[in-house]
BAFI-3210 file (N, C-alpha, C; in Angstrom, 3 decimals, decimal comma, padded with zeros to 6 digits):
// residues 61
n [1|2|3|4|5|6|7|8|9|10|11|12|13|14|15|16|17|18|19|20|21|22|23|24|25|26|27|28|29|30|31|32|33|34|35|36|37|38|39|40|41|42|43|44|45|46|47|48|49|50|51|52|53|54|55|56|57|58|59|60|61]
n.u [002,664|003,135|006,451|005,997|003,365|003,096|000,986|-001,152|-000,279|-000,030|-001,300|-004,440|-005,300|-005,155|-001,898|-001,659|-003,876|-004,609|-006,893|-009,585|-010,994|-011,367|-009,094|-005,649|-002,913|000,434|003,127|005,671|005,816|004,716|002,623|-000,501|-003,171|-005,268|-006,919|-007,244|-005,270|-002,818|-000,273|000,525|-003,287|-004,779|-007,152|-008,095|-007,727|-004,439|-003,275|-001,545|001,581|002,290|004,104|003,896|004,251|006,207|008,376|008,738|010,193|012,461|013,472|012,969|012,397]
n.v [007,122|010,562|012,391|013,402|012,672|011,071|010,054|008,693|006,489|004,663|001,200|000,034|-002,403|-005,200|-006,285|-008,400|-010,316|-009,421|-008,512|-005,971|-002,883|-001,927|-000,643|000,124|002,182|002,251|004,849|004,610|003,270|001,916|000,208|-001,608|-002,283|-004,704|-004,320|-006,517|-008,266|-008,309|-009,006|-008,981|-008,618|-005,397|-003,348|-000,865|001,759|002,868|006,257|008,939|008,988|005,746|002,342|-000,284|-003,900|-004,807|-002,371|-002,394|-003,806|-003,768|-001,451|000,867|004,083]
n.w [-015,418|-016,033|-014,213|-011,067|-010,606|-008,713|-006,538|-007,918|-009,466|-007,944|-007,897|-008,449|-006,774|-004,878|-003,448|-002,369|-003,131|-005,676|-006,184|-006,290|-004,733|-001,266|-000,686|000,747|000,640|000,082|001,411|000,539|-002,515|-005,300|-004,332|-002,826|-000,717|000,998|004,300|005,519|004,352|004,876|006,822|010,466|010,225|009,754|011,853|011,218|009,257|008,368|010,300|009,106|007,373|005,987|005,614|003,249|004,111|002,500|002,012|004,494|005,759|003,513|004,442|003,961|005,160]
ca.u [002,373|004,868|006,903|005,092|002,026|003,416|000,023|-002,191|000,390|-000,604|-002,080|-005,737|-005,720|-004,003|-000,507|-001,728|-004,660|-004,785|-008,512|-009,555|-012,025|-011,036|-007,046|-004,838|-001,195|001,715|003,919|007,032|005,922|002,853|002,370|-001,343|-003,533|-006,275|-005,869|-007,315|-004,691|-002,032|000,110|-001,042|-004,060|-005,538|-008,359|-008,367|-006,666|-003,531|-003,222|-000,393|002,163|002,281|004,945|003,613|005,687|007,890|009,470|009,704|011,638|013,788|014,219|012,921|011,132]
ca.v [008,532|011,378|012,586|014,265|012,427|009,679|009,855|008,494|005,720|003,373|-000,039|-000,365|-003,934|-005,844|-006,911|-009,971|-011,154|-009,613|-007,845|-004,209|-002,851|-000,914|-000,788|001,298|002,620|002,339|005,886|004,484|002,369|002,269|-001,031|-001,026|-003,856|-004,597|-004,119|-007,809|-008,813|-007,760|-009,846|-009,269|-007,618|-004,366|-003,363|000,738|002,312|003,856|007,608|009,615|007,617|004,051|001,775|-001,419|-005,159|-004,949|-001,547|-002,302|-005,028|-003,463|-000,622|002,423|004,833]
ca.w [-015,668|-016,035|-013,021|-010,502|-010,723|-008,231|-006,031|-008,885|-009,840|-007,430|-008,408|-007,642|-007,042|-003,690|-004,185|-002,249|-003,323|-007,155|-006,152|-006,025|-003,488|-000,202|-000,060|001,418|-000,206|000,646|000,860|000,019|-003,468|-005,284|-003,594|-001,946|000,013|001,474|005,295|005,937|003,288|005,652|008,042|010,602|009,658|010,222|012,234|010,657|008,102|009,531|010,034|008,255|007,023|006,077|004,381|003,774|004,852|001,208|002,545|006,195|005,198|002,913|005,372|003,431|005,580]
c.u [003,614|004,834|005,793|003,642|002,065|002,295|-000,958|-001,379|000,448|-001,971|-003,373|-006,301|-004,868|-002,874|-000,762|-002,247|-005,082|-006,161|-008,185|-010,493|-011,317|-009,483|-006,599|-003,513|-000,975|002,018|005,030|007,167|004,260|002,123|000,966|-001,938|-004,576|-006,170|-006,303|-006,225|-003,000|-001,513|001,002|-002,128|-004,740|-006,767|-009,327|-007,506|-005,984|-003,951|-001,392|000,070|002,311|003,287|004,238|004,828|007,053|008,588|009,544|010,285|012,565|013,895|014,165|012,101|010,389]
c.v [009,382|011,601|013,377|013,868|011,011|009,221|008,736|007,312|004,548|002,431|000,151|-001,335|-004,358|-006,382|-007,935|-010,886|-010,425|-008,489|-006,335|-004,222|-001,662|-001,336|000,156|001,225|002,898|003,901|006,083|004,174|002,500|000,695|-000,423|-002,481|-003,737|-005,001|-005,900|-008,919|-008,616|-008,621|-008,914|-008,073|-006,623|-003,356|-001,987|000,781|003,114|005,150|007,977|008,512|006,486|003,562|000,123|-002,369|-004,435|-003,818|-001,783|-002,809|-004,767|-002,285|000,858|002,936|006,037]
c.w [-015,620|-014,554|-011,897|-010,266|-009,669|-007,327|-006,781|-009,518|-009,015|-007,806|-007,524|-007,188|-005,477|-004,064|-003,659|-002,740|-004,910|-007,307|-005,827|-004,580|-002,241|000,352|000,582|000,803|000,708|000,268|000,693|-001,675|-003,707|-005,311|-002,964|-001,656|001,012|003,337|005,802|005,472|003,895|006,952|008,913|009,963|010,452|010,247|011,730|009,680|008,899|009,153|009,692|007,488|006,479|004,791|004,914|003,556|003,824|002,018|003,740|005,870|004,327|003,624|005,563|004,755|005,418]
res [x|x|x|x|x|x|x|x|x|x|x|x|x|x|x|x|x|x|x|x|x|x|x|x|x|x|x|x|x|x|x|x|x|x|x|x|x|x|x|x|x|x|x|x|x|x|x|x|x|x|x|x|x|x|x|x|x|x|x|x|x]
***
């Protein structure tokens, strides 16, 4: 999408497992995932925030 629209540019699908359904985005990348799909996995959906593994690991925050 054009600039500015970077909310709505996240994949609707898990980057792990390929499926849609109840994900959660990332707010670094429009990386998103299902929180069972998640090592380890999680028990809520975080509050504020969230970078998922790919950016911790590369460092963004």
């Amino acid at each position: 999408g054009p600039l500015g629209s970077y909310e709505t540019d996240h994949q609707d699908y898990c980057e792990v497992c390929q499926q849609g359904g109840e994900i959660i985005l990332c707010d670094t990348c429009p990386r998103a995932y299902h929180m069972v799909c998640l090592d380890p996995d999680m028990e809520k959906a975080p509050e504020g925030k969230w970078s998922c593994p790919h950016c911790e690991k590369e460092g963004i925050q």
